[in-house]
N, C-alpha and C positions, 0 to 999 in steps of 0.2 A: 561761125567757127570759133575755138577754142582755145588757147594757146593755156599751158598746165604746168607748175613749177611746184616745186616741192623742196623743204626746209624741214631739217631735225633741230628738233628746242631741248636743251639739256635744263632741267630747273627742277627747285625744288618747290614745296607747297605742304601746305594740310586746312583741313577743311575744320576748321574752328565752329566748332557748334553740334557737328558732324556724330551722329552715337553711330558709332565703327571705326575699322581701320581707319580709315583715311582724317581721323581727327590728330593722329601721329604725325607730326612733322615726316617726310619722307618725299624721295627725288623721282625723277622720270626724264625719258627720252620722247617727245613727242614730237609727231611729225605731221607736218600741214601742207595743206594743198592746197594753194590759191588757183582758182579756173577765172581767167580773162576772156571776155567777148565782147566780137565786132568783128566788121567785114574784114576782110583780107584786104592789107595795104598794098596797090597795085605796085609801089617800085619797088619794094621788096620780099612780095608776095610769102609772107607772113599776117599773121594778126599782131600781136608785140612780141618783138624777141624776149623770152624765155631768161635772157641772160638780164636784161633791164628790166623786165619785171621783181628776178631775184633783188637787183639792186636797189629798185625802189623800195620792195616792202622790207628787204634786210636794214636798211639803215634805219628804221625805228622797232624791227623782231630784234636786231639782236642784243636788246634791253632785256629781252626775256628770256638769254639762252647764258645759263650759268648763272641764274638767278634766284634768289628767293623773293617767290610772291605768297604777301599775305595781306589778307582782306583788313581794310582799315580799320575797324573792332576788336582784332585780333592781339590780345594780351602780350602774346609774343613780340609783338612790334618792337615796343618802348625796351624790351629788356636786350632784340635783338642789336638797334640802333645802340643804344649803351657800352654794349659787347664792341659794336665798331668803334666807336669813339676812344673808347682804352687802347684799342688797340692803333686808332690813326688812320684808319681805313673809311672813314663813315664818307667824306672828301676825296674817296680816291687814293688810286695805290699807283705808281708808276708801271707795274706790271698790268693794272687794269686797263687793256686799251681797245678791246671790242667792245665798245661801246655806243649807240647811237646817240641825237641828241633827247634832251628830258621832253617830257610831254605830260602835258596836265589834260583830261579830257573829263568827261561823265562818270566815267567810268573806269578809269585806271589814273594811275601817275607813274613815271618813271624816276627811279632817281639812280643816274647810270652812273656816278662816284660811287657808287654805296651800292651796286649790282642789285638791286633790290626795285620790285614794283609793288606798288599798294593798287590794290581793288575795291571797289565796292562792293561788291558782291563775290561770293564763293570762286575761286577758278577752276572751276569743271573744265572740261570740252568746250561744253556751250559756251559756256562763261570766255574760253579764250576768240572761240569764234565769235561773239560780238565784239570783243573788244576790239581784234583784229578788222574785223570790218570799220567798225568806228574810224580808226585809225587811216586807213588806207581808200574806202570807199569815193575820194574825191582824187583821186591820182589814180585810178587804175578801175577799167570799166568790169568790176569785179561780178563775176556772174554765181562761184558756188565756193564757198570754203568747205576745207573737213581737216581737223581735227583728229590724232589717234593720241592715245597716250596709253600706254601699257595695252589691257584690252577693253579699254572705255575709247568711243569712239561718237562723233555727230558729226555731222554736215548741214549744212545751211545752203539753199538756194537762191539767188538775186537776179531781181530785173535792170540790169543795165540801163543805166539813163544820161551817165554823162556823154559830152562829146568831143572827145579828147584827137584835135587835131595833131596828125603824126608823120614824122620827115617822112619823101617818100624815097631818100636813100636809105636811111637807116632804121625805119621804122618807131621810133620814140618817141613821143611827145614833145610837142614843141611849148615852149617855154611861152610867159604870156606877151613874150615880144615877138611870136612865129618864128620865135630861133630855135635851131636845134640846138644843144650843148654838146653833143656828140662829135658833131664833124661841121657845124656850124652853119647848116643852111639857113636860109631866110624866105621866109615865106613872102 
């Protein structure tokens, strides 16, 4: 079975290289579906609550909701970083405070003072679904991402493999000491 949460990403982007629109600097509203699977946790008869799964993947998404992402190549970078630093912002603004922690992967970097992520590669769809999985695929037995953004749209399907023991009050992953952080049971 399934449990299915879903998150709107406000950012912006352009596709550097790109011969079309979308080589335009320009924002969007996109919106992701993370699909979890695994048996149904007999004490709380769910799969993962819905509400901790939000929490898990919000605290490193929402690096990328009110952000500009551009591909590490991308000319724009150095002039946009510049722009910050005149202004003081590059370090963070006191009013910036959705923000998760930074994260350096293959594939992405976060740099959440400076709301901004750097990519490898183009940020398509696809492009956000891998990254997303990258990110998350070790905390959460992640079975299908999708991706909308305007009306471009992908999903990606996975074979679940971790074995993520979970309270059987509350349903959440137990920490690597079989604790829960929730309501503190001990395995």
């Amino acid at each position: 079975m399934k449990s299915i949460t879903t998150f709107d990403l406000q950012y912006a982007h352009r596709f550097y290289g790109f011969k079309g629109e979308a080589q335009y600097l320009h924002g969007h509203t996109g919106t992701l579906t993370i699909e979890v699977e695994d048996s149904i946790n007999d004490g709380v008869n769910m799969v993962f609550p819905c509400n901790e799964i939000k929490k898990t993947a919000w605290n490193l998404l929402k690096n990328f909701d009110h952000a500009l992402i551009l591909r590490e190549d991308d000319p724009l970078l150095p002039a946009v970083l510049e722009v910050y630093e005149k202004q003081g912002i590059v370090t963070g603004h006191p009013q910036n405070t959705n923000k998760g922690p930074a994260f350096k992967t293959e594939l992405a970097t976060a740099y959440p003072e400076a709301r901004l992520v750097v990519t490898k590669e183009t940020m398509t769809v696809e492009g956000m679904i891998k990254i997303v999985y990258n990110l998350l695929k070790d905390k959460l037995n992640i079975s299908k991402i999708t991706f909308t953004s305007g009306e471009n749209a992908a999903t990606e399907d996975y074979v679940t493999r971790n074995n993520i023991e979970r309270c059987p009050l509350c349903g959440i992953a137990l920490n690597e000491h079989g604790v829960c952080i929730k309501c503190g049971y001990k395995k």
